[in-house]
C-alpha positions as CSV (number, residue, x, y, z in Angstrom):
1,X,-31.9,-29.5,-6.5
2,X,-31.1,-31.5,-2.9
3,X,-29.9,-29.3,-0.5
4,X,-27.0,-31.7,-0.2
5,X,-25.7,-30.9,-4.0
6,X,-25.6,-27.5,-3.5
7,X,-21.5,-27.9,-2.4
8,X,-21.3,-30.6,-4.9
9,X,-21.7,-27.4,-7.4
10,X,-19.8,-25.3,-5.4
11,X,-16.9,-28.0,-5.0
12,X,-17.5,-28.3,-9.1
13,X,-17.2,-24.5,-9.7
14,X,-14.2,-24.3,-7.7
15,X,-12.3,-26.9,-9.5
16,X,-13.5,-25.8,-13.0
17,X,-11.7,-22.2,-11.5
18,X,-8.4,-23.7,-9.8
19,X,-8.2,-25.7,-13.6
20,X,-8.3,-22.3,-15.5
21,X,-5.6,-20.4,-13.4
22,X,-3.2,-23.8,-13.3
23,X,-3.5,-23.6,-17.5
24,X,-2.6,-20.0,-16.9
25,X,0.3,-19.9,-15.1
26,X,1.7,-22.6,-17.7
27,X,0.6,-20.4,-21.0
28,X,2.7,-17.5,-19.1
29,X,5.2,-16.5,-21.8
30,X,7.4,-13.3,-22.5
31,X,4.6,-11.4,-23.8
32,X,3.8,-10.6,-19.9
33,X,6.9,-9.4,-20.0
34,X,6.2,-7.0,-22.9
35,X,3.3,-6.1,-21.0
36,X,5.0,-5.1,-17.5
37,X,7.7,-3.0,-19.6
38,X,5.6,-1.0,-21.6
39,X,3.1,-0.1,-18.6
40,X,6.4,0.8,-16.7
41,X,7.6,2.8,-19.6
42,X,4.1,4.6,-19.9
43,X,4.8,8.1,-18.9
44,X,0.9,9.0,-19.2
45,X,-2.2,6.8,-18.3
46,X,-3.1,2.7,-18.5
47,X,-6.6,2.1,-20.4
48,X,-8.9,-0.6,-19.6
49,X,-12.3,-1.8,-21.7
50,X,-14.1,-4.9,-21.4
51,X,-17.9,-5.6,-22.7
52,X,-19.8,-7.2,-20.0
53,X,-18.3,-9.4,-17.5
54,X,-15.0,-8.8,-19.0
55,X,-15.4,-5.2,-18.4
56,X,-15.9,-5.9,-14.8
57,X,-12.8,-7.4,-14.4
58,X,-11.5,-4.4,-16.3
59,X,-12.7,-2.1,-14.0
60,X,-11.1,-3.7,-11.3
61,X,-7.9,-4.6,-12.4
62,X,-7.6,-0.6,-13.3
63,X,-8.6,0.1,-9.7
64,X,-5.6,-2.0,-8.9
65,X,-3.1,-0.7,-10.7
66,X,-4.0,2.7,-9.9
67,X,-3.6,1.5,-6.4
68,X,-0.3,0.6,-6.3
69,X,0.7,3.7,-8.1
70,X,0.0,3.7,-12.0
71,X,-2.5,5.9,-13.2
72,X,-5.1,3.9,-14.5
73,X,-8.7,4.0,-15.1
74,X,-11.5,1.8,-17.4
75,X,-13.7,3.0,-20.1
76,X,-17.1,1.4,-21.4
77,X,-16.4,0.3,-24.8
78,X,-20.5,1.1,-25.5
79,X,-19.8,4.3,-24.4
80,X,-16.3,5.1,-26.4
81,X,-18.0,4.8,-29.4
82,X,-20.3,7.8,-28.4
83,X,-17.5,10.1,-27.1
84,X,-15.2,8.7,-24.9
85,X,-12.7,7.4,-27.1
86,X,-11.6,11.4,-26.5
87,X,-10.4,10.0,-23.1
88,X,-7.6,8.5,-25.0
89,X,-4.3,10.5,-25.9
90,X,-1.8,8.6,-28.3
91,X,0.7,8.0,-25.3
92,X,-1.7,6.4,-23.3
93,X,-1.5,2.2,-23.0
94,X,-4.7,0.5,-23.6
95,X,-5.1,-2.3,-22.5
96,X,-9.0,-4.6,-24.0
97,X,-10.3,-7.8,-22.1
98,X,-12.4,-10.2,-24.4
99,X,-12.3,-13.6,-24.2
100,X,-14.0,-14.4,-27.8
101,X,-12.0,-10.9,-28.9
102,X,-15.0,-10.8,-31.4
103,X,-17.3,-8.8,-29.4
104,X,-18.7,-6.0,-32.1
105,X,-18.7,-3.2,-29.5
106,X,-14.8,-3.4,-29.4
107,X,-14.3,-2.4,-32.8
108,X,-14.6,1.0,-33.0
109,X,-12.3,1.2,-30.3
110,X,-10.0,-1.0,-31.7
111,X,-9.8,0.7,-34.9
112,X,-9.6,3.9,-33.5
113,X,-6.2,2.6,-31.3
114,X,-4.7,1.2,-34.8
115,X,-5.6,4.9,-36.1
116,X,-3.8,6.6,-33.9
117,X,-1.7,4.4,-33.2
118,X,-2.1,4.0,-29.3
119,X,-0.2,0.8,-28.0
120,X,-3.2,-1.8,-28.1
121,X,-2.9,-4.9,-25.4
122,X,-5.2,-7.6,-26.0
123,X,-6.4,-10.3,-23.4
124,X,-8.0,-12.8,-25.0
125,X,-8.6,-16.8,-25.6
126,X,-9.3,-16.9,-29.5
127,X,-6.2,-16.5,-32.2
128,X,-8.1,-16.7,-34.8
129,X,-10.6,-13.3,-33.3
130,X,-10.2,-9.4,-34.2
131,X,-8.5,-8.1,-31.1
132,X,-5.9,-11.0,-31.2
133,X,-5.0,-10.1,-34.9
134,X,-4.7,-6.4,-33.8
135,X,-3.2,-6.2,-30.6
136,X,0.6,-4.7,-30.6
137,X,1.2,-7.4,-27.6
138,X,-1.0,-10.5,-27.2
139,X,-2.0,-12.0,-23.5
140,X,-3.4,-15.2,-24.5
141,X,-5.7,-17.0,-21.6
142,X,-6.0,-20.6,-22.1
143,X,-9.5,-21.7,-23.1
144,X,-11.7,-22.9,-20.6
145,X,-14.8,-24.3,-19.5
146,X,-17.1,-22.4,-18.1
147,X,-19.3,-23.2,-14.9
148,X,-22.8,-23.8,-15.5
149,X,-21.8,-24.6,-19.5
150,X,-22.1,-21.0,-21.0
151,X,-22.0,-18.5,-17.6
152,X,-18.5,-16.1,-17.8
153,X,-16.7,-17.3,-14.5
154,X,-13.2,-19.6,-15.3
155,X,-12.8,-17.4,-18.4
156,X,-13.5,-14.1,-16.2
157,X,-11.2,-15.5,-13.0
158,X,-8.2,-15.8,-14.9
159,X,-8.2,-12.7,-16.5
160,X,-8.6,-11.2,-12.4
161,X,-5.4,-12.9,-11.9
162,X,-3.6,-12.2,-15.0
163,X,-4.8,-8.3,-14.3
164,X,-3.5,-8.9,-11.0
165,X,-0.5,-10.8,-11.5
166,X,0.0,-7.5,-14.1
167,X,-0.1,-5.2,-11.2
168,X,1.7,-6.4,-8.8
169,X,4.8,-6.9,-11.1
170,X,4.6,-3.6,-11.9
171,X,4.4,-2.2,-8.4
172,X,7.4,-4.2,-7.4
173,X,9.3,-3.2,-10.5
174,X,8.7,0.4,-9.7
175,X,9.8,-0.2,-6.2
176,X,6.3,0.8,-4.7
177,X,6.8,0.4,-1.4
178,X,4.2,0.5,2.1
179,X,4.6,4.1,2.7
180,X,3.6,5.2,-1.0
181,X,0.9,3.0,-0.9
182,X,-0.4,4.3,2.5
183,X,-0.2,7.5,0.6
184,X,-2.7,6.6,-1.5
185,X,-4.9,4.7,1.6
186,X,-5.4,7.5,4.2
187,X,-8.5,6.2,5.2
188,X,-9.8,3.4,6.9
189,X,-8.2,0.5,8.8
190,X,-5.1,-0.2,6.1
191,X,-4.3,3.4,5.7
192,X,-4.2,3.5,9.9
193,X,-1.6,0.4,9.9
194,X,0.4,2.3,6.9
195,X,0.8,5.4,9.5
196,X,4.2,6.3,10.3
197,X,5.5,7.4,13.0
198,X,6.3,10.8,11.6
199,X,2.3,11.1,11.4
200,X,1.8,11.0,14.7
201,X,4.6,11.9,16.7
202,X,5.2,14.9,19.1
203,X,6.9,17.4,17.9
204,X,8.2,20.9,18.7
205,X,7.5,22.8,21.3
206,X,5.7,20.0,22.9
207,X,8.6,17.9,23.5
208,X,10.1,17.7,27.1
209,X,13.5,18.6,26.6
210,X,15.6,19.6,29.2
211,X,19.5,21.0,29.8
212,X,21.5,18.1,31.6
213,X,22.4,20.7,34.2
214,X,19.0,21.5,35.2
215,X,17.8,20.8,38.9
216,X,15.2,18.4,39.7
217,X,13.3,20.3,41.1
218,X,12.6,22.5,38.0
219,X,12.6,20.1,35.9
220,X,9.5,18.4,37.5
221,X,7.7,21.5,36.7
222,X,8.2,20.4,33.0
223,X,7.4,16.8,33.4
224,X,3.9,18.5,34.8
225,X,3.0,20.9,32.0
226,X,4.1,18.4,29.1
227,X,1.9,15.7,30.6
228,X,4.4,12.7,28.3
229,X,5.7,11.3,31.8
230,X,9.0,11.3,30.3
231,X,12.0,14.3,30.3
232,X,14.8,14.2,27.1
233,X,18.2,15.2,28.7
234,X,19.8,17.2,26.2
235,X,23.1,18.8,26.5
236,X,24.8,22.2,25.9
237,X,25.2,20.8,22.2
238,X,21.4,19.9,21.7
239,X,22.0,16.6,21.3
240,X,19.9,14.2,23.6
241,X,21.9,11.9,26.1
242,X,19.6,10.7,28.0
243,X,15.7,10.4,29.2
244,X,13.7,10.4,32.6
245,X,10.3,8.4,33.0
246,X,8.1,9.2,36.1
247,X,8.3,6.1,37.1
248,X,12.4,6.8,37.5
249,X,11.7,9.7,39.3
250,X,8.9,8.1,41.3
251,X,11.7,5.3,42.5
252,X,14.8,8.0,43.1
253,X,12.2,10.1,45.4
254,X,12.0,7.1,47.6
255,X,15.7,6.4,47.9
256,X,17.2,9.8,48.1
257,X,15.5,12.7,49.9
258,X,17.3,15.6,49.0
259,X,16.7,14.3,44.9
260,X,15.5,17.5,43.8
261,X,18.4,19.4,44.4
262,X,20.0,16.5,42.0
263,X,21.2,18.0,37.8
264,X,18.9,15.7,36.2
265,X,21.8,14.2,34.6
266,X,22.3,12.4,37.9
267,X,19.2,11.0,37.5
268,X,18.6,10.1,33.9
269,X,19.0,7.0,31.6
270,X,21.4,7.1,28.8
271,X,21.3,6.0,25.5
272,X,17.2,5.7,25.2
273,X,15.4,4.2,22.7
274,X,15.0,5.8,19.3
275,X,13.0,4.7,16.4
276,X,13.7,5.9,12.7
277,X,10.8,8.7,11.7
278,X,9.7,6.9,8.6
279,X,9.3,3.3,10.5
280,X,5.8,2.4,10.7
281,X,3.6,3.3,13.8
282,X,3.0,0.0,14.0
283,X,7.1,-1.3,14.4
284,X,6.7,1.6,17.4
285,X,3.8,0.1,18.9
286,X,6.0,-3.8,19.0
287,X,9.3,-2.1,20.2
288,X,7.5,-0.7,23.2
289,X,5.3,-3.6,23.9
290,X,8.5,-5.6,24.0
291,X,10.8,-3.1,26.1
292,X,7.5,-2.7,28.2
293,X,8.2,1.0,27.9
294,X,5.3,3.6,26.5
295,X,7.5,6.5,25.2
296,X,9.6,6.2,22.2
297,X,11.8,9.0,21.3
298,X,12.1,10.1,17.2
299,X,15.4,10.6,15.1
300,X,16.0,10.9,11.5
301,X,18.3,7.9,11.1
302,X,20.8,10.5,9.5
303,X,21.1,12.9,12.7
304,X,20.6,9.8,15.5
305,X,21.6,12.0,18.5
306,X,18.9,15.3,17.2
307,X,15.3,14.2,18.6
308,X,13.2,15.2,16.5
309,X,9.6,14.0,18.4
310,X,8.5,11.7,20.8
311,X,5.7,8.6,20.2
312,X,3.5,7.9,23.3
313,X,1.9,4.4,23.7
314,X,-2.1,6.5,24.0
315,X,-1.1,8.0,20.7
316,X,-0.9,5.0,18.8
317,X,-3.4,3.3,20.3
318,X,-6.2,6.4,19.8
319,X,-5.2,5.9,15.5
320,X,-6.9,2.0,16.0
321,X,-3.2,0.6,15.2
322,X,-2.4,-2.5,16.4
């Protein structure tokens, strides 16, 4: 084949794909509702099997689901017929991808899902096939035509979306939200812009506080061991009511010369700048940017005068979130 028609074929692929997801979305009906509510309901694990290609996309549309915060995993349905099918209780949902729905390797894990009775989900283009007839809820996908004539890919890309179109309405519905998904991505470059800033805030004994009463001149002795640049002014109540930066101090020392002898209170900035505990690192990272400040001090929105840790600029940065 001319080099040229090689994104002829790609151009035809692509179009063949885009026509088999726009027939999707029309055949969309309340049995993906059905679906959504019973997977929601499930108060023990979501099933997966495909044969072939199909059980590719099973595979991965289980690894999604489990992502977003429903146990899920996929079975080979070669393999359930030679043990596995013991990986399936009777309050599990299982859920088979076939687009003929005909495949023989599916039946003994079909009949075995009527048997005891498991809820059975079928996706799958052909009415007239096995798994449609048995499926408690039926996901029809339009029929399509495949790319190349005969090679699984428009059949295989709309059941992708429908398995992710699946997942996502069940994550919202459960009201999944960033923080319990970075609980389930600690790792890598997501689960780093998930942090929040109660990951990597100072805390404890760490923390710069100081009485409002205090001299300067003590006080600076603190600002040197806690290496933040910044004091928290607290007052005989523990609540913070202010905050010094060693740049303040830096610009008092060259207007008054008798400044240590100053209560920090004198000195200090009130109402500082506080960020909610369970905001994201990254919120943290724009509110200082935009202040053009590189301390943050941490409350629990419910107690907003008790600090509760501080978020330096060199922190965030050395966790790679931007």
């Amino acid at each position: 084949m001319p080099k040229k028609k090689f994104i002829l074929t790609a151009k035809e692929v692509i179009n063949l794909e885009i026509k088999a997801l726009q027939n999707l979305k029309k055949a969309l009906n309340n049995s993906f509702n059905k679906v959504v509510s019973e997977i929601i309901k499930c108060q023990s694990k979501v099933i997966l099997c495909g044969v072939g290609k199909s059980g590719l996309i099973a595979s991965k549309i289980a690894a999604t689901l489990a992502s977003v915060g429903t146990p899920s995993f996929s079975i080979s349905a070669s393999e359930a017929s030679h043990g596995d099918l013991g990986m399936i209780s009777k309050k599990d949902v299982l859920i088979i991808l076939s687009n003929s729905g005909d495949t023989s390797e599916l039946r003994n894990i079909i009949q075995y899902a009527k048997r005891n009775k498991i809820l059975l989900i079928g996706i799958v283009s052909k009415k007239e096939s096995v798994l449609y007839k048995a499926s408690d809820i039926k996901l029809v996908t339009p029929k399509v035509t495949e790319a190349g004539g005969v090679v699984p890919t428009a059949s295989t890309t709309a059941q992708l979306a429908l398995g992710d179109a699946i997942a996502i309405a069940t994550m919202k519905s459960k009201k999944f939200t960033k923080i319990d998904f970075k609980k389930l991505h600690p790792a890598g470059s997501l689960g780093a812009q998930l942090r929040t800033v109660e990951d990597i805030m100072i805390k404890g004994k760490k923390i710069p506080f100081v009485n409002e009463n205090l001299k300067m001149s003590k006080a600076l002795n603190i600002l040197t061991k806690k290496s933040l640049g910044i004091l928290i002014i607290r007052n005989k109540n523990r609540k913070t009511i202010g905050i010094i930066t060693d740049g303040q101090i830096r610009r008092f020392n060259q207007k008054n010369i008798n400044f240590q002898s100053l209560p920090v209170k004198k000195i200090m900035t009130k109402k500082p700048i506080y960020i909610d505990k369970n905001e994201l690192a990254a919120k943290a990272l724009s509110i200082m940017n935009t202040k053009k400040i590189t301390s943050l001090l941490v409350n629990n929105k419910q107690k907003t005068l008790n600090t509760i840790g501080v978020i330096h600029i060199h922190t965030i940065l050395q966790t790679n979130i931007s």
